[in-house]
N, C-alpha and C positions, 0 to 999 in steps of 0.2 A: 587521831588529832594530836599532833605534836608542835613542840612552841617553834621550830623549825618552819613548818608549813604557816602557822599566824603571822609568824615576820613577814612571810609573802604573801600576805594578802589574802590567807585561808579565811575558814571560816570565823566568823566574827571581827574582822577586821572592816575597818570605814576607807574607802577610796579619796583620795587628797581631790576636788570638785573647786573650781571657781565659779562666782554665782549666774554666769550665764549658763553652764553647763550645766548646774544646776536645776535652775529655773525651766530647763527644756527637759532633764529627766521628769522634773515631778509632774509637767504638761504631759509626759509620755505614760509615765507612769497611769496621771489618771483618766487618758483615755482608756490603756490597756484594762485597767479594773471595768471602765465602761464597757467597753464592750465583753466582757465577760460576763458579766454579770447581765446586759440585754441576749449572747446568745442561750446562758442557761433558763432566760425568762421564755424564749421564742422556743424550748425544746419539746415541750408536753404540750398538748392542750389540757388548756384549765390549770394551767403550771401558777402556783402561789407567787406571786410578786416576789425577790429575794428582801430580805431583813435581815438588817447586820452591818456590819465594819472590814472592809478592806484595806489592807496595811500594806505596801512593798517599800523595806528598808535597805539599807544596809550600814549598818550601824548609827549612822542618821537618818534623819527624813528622807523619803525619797518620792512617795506620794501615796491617799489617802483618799476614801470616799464610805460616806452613811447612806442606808437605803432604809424606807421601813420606819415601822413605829415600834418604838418600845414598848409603848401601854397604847394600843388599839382604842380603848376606851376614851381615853384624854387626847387623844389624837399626837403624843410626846413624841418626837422624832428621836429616834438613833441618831446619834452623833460619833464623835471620834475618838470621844471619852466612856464614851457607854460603857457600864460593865455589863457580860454576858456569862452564862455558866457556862462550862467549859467541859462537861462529864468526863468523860478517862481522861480528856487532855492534863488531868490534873493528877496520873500516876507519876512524872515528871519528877514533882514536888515530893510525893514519900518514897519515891528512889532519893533524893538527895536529903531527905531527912535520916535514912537508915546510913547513907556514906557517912553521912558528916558524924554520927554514930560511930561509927567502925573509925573512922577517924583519933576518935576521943577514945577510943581502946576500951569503950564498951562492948560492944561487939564484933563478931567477925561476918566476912562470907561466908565461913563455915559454920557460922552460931546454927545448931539446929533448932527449927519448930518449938520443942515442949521447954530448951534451955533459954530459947527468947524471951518466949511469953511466962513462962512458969505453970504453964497448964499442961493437962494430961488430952489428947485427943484421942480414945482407943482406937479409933478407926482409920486415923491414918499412920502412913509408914514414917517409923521414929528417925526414919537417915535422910528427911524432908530438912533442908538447910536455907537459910536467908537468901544463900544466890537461885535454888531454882524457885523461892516464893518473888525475887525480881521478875526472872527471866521467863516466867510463865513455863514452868517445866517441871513444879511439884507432884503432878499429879491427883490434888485434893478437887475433889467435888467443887464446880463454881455454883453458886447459886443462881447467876444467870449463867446459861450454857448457850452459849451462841451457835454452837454446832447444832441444838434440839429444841430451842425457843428465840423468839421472832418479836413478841409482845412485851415487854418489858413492864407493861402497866399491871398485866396478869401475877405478878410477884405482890402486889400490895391490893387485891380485892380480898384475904381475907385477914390480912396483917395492915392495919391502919399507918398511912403515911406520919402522920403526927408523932408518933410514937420511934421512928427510927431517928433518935438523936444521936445514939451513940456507936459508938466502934462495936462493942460487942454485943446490942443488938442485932446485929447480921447473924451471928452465931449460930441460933436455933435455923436459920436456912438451908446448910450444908454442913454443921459441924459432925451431924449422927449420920452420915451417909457415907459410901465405899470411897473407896481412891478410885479413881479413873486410871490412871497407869502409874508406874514405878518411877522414883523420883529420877530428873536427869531425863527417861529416856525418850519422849518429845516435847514440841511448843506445842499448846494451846491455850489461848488467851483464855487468860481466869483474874477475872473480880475478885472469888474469895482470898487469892493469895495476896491479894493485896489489903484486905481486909484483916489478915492476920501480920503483915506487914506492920500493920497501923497499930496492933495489939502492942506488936513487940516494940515501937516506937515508945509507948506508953507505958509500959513496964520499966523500961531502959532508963526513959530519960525521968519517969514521974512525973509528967505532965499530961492532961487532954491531949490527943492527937493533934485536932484543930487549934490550939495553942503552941505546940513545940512549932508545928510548919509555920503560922504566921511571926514564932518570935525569932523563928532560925534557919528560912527561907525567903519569908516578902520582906523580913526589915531589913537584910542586909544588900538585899536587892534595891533595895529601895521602890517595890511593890508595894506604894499608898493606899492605892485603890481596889486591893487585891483579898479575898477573905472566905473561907466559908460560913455564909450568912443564914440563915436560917430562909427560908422560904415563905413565910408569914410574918418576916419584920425585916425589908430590904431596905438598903440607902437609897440615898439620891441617887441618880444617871443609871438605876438598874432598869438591862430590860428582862420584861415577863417574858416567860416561853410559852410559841403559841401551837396548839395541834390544830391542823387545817382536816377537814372527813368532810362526808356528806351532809353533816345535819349544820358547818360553819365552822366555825374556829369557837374553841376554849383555850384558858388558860393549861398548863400545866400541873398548877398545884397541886391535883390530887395525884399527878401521874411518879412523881419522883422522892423519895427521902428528904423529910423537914429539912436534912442537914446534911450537906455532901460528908463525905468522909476519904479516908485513903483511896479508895479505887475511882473514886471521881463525885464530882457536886462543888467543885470550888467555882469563886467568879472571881472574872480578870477583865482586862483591858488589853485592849491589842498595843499600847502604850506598854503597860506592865509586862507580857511580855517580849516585849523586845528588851524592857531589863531588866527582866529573867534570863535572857540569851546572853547579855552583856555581862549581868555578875558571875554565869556559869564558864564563859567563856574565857573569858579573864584570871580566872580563878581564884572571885571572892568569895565565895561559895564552897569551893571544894579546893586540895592542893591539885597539880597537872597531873600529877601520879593519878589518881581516885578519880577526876574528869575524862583520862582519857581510858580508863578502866570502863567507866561508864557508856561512853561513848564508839564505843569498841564491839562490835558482834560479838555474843556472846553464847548468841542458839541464833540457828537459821528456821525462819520460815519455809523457803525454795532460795534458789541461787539468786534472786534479787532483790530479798527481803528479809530483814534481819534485827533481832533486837538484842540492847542492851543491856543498862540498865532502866527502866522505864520510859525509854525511848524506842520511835523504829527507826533502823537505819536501811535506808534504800539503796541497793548496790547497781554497779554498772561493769561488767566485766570484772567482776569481782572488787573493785575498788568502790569505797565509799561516794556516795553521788549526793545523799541527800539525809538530814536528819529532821524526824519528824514527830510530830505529836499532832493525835486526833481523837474527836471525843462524837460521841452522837448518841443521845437520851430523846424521847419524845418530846419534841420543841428545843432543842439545844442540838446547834451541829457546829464544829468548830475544826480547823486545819492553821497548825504553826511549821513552818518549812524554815531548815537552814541551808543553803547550797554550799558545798562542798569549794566547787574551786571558784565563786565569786564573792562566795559571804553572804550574798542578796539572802532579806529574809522575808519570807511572805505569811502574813498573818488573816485569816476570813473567821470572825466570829458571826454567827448567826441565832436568831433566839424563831428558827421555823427549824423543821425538821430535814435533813438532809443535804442542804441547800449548798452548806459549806465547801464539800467534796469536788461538788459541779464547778462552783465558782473560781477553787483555788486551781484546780486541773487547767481550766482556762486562761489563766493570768499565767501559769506556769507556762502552759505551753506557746505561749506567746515570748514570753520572757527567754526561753531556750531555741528556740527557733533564731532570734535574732542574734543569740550571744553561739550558735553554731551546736547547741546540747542537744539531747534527745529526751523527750518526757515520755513515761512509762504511765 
């Protein structure tokens, strides 16, 4: 991403619209979410109604639709303002809390592990540095290991939800266990490195985690609505997360941490972000140097998937196609897309399980088919 390619029209930039042409995108627009969202309804039998918010912008309105109740109980509708939790979708956030760090000549890319945090971890390798705990390529033990576990609720049956408030309550999870591999030499998507990310954020700055992000990422965003809230004291327009099984739907509560943290449990709004995409993109947030650093492969998944820092970056014949953020906790599924050569951005928060992925793939591929792209 270079300021080169924004003057044209890259990503994050708004297309100049008069309001009849307008007026027929956002009718187009929210057909396109409708039928996405009816054919992901029609694909299972006994498929859970979709719940949630669909967004397709590009740097303004473009069009918008709520499905779904927020609180099932009270029968509260999903709206447009809704906030939802967003779980990893919120790594994002402590990658640009650690740049804007390294920024301020606190820290580097190359700050090592034990010189971040100021702690001793015997058991893993001390050449462990801030860029491979972004780029998922530390090699420290994750505490959820998505290669080996499936259940995520299975991590708090004998460690009480109530009780994970803080950052370095994760710690006793994975701190006493081996290195999975040698720093640097693959990706594998790891929570705990972002959980020692958030250590080092809090050493660095002297702040709570949850405090540095919301004083040095949503304010300047202008992310009102935006917060890691506790899960037993939410604002207005939040919605619950609900698990759907055989025996009905329950809430979420006991399935996830009181209190999100660096590797994910923030709530946003599909409003917020889009301006989260607007202050990062602009670079209120970060200088263009440190953004496009970020935004930049930095470890390959395979030849068409790639991440940064706290972003995935989707490739297309080796050129960037798509930047993306996704999260998915039991009852929380969420998809934020930025399109590479139109800017369009497509945001699906959902408070059911999975639901997100189906929906936004759909609108996607509607969206590309018409503008001549190809969706992966």
């Amino acid at each position: 991403m270079n300021s080169s390619k924004e003057k044209d029209g890259g990503i994050g930039m708004t297309p100049r619209t008069d309001a009849a042409s307008r007026s027929s995108s956002l009718a187009a627009a929210a057909e396109t979410i409708k039928r996405s969202v009816a054919a992901y309804e029609a694909g299972d039998e006994g498929q859970v109604p979709f719940s949630g918010v669909a967004r397709i912008g590009n740097g303004a309105e473009i069009g918008e639709a709520a499905y779904g109740f927020a609180n099932r109980s009270e029968r509260s509708e999903n709206k447009a303002d809704t906030r939802f939790g967003i779980a990893s979708g919120c790594k994002m956030f402590t990658a640009v809390a650690i740049c804007r760090l390294v920024e301020q000549g606190k820290l580097s890319f190359d700050t090592t592990l034990s010189e971040g945090t100021g702690r001793a971890f015997p058991r893993f390798d001390p050449a462990i540095t801030v860029h491979h705990l972004l780029t998922h390529s530390s090699g420290v033990p994750d505490y959820f290991d998505e290669e080996v576990m499936d259940d995520f609720e299975e991590l708090w049956r004998e460690r009480p939800v109530y009780g994970m408030t803080e950052v370095e309550h994760f710690l006793p999870l994975f701190a006493d266990q081996p290195m999975k591999f040698k720093p640097g030499e693959r990706f594998a998507y790891n929570n705990s490195g972002y959980i020692l990310l958030g250590l080092i954020v809090e050493r660095v700055s002297g702040m709570r985690f949850r405090d540095y992000v919301e004083q040095e990422v949503f304010e300047p965003a202008g992310m009102q609505d935006s917060g890691y809230f506790r899960a037993d004291r939410l604002p207005e327009r939040t919605a619950l997360g609900y698990i759907d099984d055989e025996d009905g739907w329950r809430t979420n509560l006991f399935s996830l941490p009181a209190v999100g943290g660096p590797d994910g449990g923030a709530y946003t709004t599909a409003y917020d972000l889009d301006k989260f995409w607007d202050a990062l993109l602009s670079h209120r947030l970060l200088s263009a140097e440190t953004t496009e650093k970020m935004l930049t492969p930095q470890i390959y998944e395979d030849e068409r998937s790639a991440y940064g820092y706290g972003v995935w970056i989707r490739l297309n014949e080796g050129k960037i196609d798509c930047l993306h953020l996704m999260g998915f906790d039991p009852g929380v599924s969420m998809v934020s897309r930025v399109y590479a050569e139109s800017g369009t951005r497509l945001h699906v928060l959902a408070n059911i399980d999975g639901a997100a992925w189906n929906v936004a793939s759909g609108i996607e591929s509607e969206i590309l088919r018409k503008t001549g792209g190809e969706s992966r």
